[in-house]
C-alpha positions as CSV (number, residue, x, y, z in Angstrom):
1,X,-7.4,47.3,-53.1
2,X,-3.8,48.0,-54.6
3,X,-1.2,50.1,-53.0
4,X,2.1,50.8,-53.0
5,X,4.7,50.7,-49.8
6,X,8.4,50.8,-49.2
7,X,10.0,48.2,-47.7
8,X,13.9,47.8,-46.5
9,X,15.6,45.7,-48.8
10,X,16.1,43.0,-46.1
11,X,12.9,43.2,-44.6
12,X,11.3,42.2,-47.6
13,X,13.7,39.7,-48.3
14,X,12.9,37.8,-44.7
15,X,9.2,38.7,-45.5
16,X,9.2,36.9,-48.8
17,X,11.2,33.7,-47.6
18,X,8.6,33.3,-44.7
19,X,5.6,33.4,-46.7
20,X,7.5,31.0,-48.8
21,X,8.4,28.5,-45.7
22,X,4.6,28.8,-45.0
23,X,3.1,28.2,-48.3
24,X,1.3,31.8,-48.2
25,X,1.2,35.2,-50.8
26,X,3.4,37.9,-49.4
27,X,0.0,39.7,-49.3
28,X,-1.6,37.4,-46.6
29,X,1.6,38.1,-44.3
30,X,1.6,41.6,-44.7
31,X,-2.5,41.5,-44.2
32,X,-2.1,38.8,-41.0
33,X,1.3,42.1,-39.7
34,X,-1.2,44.9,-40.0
35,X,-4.4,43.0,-38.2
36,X,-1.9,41.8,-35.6
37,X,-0.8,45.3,-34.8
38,X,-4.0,46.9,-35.4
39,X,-6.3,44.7,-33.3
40,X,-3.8,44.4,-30.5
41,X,-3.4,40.3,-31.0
42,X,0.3,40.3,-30.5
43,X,1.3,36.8,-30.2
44,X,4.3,38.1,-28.8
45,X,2.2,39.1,-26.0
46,X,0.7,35.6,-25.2
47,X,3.9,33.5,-25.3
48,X,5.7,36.0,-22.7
49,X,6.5,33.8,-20.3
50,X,6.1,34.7,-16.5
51,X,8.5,36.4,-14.5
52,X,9.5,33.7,-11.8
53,X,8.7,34.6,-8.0
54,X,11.0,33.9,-5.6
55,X,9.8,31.8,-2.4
56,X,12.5,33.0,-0.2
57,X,11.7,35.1,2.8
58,X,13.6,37.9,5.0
59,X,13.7,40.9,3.0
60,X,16.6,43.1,2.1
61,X,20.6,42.2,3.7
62,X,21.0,44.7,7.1
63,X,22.4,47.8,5.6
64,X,20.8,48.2,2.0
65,X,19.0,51.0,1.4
66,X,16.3,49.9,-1.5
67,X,16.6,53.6,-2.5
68,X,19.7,54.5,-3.3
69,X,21.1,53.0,-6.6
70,X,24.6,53.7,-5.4
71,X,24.2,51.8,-2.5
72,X,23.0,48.6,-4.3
73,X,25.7,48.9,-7.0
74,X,28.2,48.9,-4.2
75,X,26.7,46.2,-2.6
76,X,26.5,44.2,-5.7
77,X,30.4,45.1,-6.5
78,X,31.5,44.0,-3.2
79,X,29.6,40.6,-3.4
80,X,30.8,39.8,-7.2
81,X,34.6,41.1,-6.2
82,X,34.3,43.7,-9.4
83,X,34.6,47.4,-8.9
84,X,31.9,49.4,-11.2
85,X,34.1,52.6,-9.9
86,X,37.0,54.6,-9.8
């Protein structure tokens, strides 16, 4: 089927020089874009890497309240000797 679409100028650009790199039809990138986003097969998705876990033990430092962003901004600017406020 033929249709028509509207492309940025430098999107289409990039698209064309990829399918060129690859040896592919613009056509078979755009086809491969759609089916990626409309079957859910992001391959973004699979090459996240994971978030590392740290190993270390003992909870918060004495004093931090978890729920208060003020209070952990002010610890953080007291440890890295900058001052987020006036």
């Amino acid at each position: 089927m033929r249709t028509t679409i509207r492309l940025k100028d430098e999107l289409l650009k990039r698209a064309k020089r990829k399918a060129a790199r690859e040896g592919r039809s613009l056509t078979s990138l755009i086809e491969e874009g759609l089916l990626t986003v409309l079957t859910g097969n992001s391959r973004h998705k699979s090459q996240a890497k994971p978030l590392p876990i740290s190993k270390r033990k003992g909870g918060l430092k004495p004093g931090i309240e978890i729920n208060r962003n003020a209070a952990l901004l002010d610890v953080d600017d007291d440890e890295s000797g900058w001052t987020s406020r006036t």
